[in-house]
C-alpha positions as CSV (number, residue, x, y, z in Angstrom):
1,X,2.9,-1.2,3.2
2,X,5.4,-4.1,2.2
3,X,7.9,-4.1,-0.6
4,X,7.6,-7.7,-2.3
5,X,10.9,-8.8,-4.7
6,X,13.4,-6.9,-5.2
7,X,12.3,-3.8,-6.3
8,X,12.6,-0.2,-4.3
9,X,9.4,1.9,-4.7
10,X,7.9,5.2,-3.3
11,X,5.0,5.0,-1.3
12,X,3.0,8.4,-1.9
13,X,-0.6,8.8,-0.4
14,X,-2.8,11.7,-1.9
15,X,-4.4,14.2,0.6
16,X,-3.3,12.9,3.7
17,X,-0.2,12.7,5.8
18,X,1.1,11.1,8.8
19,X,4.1,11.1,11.9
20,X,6.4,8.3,11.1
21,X,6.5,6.3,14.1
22,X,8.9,6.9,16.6
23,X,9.9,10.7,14.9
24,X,8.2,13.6,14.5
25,X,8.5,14.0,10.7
26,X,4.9,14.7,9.0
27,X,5.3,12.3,5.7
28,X,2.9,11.8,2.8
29,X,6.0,10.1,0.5
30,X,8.5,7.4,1.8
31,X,10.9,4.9,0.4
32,X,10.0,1.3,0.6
33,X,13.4,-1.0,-0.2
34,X,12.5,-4.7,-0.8
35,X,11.1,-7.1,1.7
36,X,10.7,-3.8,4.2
37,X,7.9,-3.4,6.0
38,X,6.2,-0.1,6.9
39,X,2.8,0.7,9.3
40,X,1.6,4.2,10.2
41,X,-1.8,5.5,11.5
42,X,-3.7,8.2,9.4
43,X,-6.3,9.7,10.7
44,X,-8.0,9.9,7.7
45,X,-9.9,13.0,6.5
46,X,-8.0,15.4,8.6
47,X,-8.2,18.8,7.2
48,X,-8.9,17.4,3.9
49,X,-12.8,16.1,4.2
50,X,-14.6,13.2,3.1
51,X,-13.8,11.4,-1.0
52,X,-12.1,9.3,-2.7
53,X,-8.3,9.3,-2.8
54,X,-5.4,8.3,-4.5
55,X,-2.2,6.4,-3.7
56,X,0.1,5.0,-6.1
57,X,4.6,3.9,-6.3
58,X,6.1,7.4,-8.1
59,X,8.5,5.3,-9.6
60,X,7.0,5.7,-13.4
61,X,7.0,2.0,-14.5
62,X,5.6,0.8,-11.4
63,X,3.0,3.5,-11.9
64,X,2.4,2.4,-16.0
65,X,2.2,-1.6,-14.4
66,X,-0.8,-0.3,-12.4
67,X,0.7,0.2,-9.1
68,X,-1.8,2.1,-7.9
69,X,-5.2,2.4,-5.4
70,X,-7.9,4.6,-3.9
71,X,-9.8,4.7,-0.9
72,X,-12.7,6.4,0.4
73,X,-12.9,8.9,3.8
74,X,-16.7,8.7,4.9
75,X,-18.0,11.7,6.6
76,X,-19.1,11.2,10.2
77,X,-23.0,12.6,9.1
């Protein structure tokens, strides 16, 4: 994930979560400040199961601009 201008948003991913690197602190939410840059691993449909899901910036007028995306977790079958 990579804040672009000059802008802070909040990173939230529906249904899933993961360790951010280097800590032990299960996230599904984090703070992205501009031109920062962060990568995590999910292994993605951990306890949750195969669909579609959500992610989206919870900062309201990002959210209204359409900052916002989905992807879908294939079952292994």
């Amino acid at each position: 994930v990579i804040g672009l201008g000059t802008a802070f948003h909040t990173f939230h991913l529906h249904g899933h979560r993961w360790i951010q690197p280097g800590t032990t602190h299960i996230l599904d939410t984090f703070n992205v400040g501009p031109i920062q840059r962060e990568s995590f691993v999910i292994k993605a449909g951990e306890g949750v199961g195969p669909g579609h899901w959500h992610y989206h910036c919870h900062v309201l007028q990002h959210m209204q601009s359409g900052m916002m995306g989905a992807f879908m977790v294939i079952g292994s079958k």
